[in-house]
C-alpha positions as CSV (number, residue, x, y, z in Angstrom):
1,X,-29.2,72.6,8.8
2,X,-31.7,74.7,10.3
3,X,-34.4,74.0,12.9
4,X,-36.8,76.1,14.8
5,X,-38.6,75.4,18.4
6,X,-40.8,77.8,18.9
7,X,-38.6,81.5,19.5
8,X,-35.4,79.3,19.0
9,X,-33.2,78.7,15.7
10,X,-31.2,75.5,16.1
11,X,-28.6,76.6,13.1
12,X,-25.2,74.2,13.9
13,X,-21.7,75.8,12.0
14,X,-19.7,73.6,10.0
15,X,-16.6,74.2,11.8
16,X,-18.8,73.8,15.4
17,X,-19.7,70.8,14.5
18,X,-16.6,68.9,13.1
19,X,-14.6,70.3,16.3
20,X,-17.2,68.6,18.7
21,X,-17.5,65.6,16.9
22,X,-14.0,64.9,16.7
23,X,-13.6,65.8,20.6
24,X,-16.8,63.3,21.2
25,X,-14.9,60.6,19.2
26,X,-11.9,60.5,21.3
27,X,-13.4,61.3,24.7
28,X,-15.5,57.9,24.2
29,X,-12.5,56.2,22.7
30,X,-10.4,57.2,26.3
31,X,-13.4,55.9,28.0
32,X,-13.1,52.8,26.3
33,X,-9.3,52.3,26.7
34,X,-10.0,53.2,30.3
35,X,-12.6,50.7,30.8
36,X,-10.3,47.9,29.3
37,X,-7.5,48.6,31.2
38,X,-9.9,48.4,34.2
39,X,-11.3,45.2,33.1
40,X,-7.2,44.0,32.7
41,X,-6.5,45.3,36.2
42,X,-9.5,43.4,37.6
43,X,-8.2,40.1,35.9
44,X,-4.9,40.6,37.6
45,X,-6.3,41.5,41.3
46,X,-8.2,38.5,40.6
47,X,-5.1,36.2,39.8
48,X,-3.5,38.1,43.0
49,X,-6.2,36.6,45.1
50,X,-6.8,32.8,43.6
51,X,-2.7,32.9,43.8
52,X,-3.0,33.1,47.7
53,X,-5.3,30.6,48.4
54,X,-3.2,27.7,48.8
55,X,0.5,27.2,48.8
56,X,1.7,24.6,45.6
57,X,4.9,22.6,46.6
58,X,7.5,23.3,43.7
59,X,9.4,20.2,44.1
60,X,11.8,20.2,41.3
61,X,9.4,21.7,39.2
62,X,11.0,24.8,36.9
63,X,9.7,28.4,38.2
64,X,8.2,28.8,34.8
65,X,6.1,26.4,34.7
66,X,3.8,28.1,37.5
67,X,1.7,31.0,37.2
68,X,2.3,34.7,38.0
69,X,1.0,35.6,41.5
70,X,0.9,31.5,42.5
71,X,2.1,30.9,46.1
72,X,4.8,28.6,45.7
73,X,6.9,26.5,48.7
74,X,10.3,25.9,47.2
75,X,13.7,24.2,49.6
76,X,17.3,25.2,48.8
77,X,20.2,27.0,50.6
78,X,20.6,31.0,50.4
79,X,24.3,31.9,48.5
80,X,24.3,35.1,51.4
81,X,27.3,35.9,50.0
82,X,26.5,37.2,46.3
83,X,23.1,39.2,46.9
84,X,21.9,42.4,44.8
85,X,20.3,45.4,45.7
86,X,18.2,46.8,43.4
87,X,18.2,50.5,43.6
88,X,15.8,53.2,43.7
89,X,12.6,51.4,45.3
90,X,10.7,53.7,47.2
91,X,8.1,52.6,50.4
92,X,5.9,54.9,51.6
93,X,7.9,57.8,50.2
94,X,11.4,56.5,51.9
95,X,14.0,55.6,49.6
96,X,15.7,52.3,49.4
97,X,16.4,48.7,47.9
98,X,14.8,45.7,47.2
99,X,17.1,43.0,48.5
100,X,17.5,39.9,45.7
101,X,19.4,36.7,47.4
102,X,20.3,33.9,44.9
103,X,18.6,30.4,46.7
104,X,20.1,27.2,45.3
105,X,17.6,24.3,45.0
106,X,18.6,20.4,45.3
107,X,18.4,20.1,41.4
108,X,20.8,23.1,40.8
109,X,18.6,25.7,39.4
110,X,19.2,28.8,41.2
111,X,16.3,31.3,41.8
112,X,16.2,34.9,42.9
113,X,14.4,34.9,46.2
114,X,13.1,39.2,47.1
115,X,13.7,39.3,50.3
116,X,11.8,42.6,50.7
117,X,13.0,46.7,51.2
118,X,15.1,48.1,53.3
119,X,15.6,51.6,53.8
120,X,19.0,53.9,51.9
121,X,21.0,54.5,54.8
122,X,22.4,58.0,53.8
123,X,25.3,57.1,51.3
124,X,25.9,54.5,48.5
125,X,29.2,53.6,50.1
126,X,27.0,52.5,53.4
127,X,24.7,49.4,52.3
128,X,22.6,48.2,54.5
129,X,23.4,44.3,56.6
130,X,21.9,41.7,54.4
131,X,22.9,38.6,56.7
132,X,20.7,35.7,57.4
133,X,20.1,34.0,60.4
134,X,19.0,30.5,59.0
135,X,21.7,28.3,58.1
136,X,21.6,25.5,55.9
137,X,19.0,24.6,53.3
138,X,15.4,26.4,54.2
139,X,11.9,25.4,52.8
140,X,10.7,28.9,51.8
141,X,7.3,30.3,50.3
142,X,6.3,33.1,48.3
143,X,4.9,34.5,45.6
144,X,6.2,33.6,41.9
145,X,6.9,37.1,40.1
146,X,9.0,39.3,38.1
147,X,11.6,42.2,38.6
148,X,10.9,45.3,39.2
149,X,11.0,47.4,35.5
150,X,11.9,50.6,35.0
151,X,9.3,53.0,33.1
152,X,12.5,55.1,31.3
153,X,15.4,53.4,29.9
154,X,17.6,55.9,31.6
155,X,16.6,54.5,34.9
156,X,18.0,51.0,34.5
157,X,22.0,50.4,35.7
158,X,23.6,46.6,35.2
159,X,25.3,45.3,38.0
160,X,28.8,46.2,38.1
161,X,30.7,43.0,36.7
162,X,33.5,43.2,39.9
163,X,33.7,44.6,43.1
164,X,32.5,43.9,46.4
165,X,29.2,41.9,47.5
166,X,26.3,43.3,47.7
167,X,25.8,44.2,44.1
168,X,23.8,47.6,43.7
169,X,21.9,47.8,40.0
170,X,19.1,49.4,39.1
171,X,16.1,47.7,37.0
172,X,18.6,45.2,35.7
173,X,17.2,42.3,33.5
174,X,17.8,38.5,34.5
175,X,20.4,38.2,31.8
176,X,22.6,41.0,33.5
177,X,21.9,39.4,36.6
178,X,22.9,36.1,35.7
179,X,25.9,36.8,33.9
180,X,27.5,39.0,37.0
181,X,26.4,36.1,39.2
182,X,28.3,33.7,36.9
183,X,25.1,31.2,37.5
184,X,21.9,30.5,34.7
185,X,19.2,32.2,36.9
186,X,15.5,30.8,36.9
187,X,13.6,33.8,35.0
188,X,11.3,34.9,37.5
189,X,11.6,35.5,41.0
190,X,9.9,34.5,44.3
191,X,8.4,37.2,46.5
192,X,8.7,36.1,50.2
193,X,5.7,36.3,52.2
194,X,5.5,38.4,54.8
195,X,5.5,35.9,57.4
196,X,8.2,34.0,56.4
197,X,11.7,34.9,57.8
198,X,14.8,36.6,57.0
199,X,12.6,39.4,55.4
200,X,12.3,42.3,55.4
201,X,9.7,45.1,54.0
202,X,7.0,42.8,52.1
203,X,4.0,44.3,51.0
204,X,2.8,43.0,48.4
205,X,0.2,44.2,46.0
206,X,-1.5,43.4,42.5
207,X,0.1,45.3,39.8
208,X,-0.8,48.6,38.6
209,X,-4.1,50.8,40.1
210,X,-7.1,49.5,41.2
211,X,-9.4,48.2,38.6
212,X,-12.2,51.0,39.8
213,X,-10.1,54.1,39.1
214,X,-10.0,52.8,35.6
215,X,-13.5,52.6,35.3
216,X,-14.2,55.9,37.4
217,X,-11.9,57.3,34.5
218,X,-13.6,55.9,32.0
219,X,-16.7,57.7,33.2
220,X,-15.4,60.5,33.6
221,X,-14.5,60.4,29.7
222,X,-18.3,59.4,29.0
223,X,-18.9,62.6,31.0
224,X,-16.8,65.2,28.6
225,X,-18.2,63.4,25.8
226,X,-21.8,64.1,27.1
227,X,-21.1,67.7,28.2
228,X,-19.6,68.4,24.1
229,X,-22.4,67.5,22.7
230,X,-24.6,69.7,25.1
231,X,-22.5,72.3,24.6
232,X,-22.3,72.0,20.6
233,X,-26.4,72.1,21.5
234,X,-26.2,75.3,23.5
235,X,-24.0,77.4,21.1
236,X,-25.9,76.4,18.0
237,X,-29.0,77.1,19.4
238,X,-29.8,81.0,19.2
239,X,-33.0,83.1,20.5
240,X,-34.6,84.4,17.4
241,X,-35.3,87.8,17.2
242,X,-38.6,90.2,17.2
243,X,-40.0,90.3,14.3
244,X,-37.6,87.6,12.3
């Protein structure tokens, strides 16, 4: 193919061509998986919010029955002495655990309650005092979620099945959990609000980025898209010479 405008040749290579298209075609497709994870994370900051405007009495309702993110008030009695620490949770750059206690409800499920982070004290062998001050059976609220997960296999540790109390693990699954515990676990957990007490660290956030980074990513694609096919312009086009 060969145009002219005026003193310029527009005269595209083969093997110009092909490159840029194939560079256009996944820069758009990365700005299209960008914009629908945006569109996902929006969804999910969306549930995060709906979940915190009003707190739904659990009764003896099974955890799984109510929605991720749903505020939830549940009553049973903290087992204080068989707790897990779930290691390698980082706040604000500061290494530590998140603190699991089992809670025992009036119809004899048992669900993980996160109590929140606390800090790594300087050595595995010195774990930090998980005690509560409430005795008795407490009428708790929080957030229904999940364990934490681990993004590499390697990272995840089962509890040890013996030894003293607190249990440390890393990114273990419910199953693990319950089978050290010696106790059928509810499978998900409940995220204690910040106000409520025997916490500690609770900050809790939607899952994964905001939903605008996505979509500022997904420009950004669009953009290198745009800028191949201007360039693919510019180098095909060529000034002809006198007299040609």
């Amino acid at each position: 193919m060969r145009l002219s405008f005026g003193r310029r040749h527009f005269s595209p290579s083969p093997g110009l061509t092909i490159l840029l298209l194939v560079l256009c075609v996944v820069f758009v497709a990365l700005g299209r998986w960008q914009w629908r994870r945006g569109n996902l994370h929006a969804a999910e900051h969306a549930q995060f919010e709906r979940g915190a405007r009003e707190v739904l009495a659990l009764g003896s309702r099974p955890l799984a029955q109510v929605a991720d993110e749903q505020r939830v008030s549940v009553t049973g009695t903290y087992d204080a002495a068989h707790q897990f620490l779930i290691d390698n949770m980082s706040y604000r750059d500061l290494d530590g655990y998140q603190v699991l206690t089992p809670l025992e409800r009036p119809g004899g499920q048992v669900v993980l309650v996160d109590r929140g982070w606390v800090p790594f004290l300087g050595s595995r062998a010195n774990l930090p005092d998980l005690s509560i001050k409430t005795a008795g059976a407490v009428t708790i609220s929080g957030r229904v979620g999940n364990l934490p997960s681990a993004g590499l296999a390697s990272g995840r540790a089962p509890p040890p099945a013996a030894g003293p109390w607190p249990r440390v693990t890393s990114f273990p699954s419910m199953a693990q959990l319950s089978t050290v515990l010696g106790r059928q676990l509810e499978p998900r957990v409940i995220l204690l609000d910040p106000q409520a007490p025997d916490g500690y660290v609770r900050d809790w956030h939607p899952p994964g980025i905001p939903a605008m980074q996505n979509f500022a990513y997904a420009f950004e694609w669009w953009c290198f898209a745009i800028a191949a096919v201007v360039l693919w312009v510019a180098l095909s086009t060529q000034k002809a010479q006198a007299g040609g």
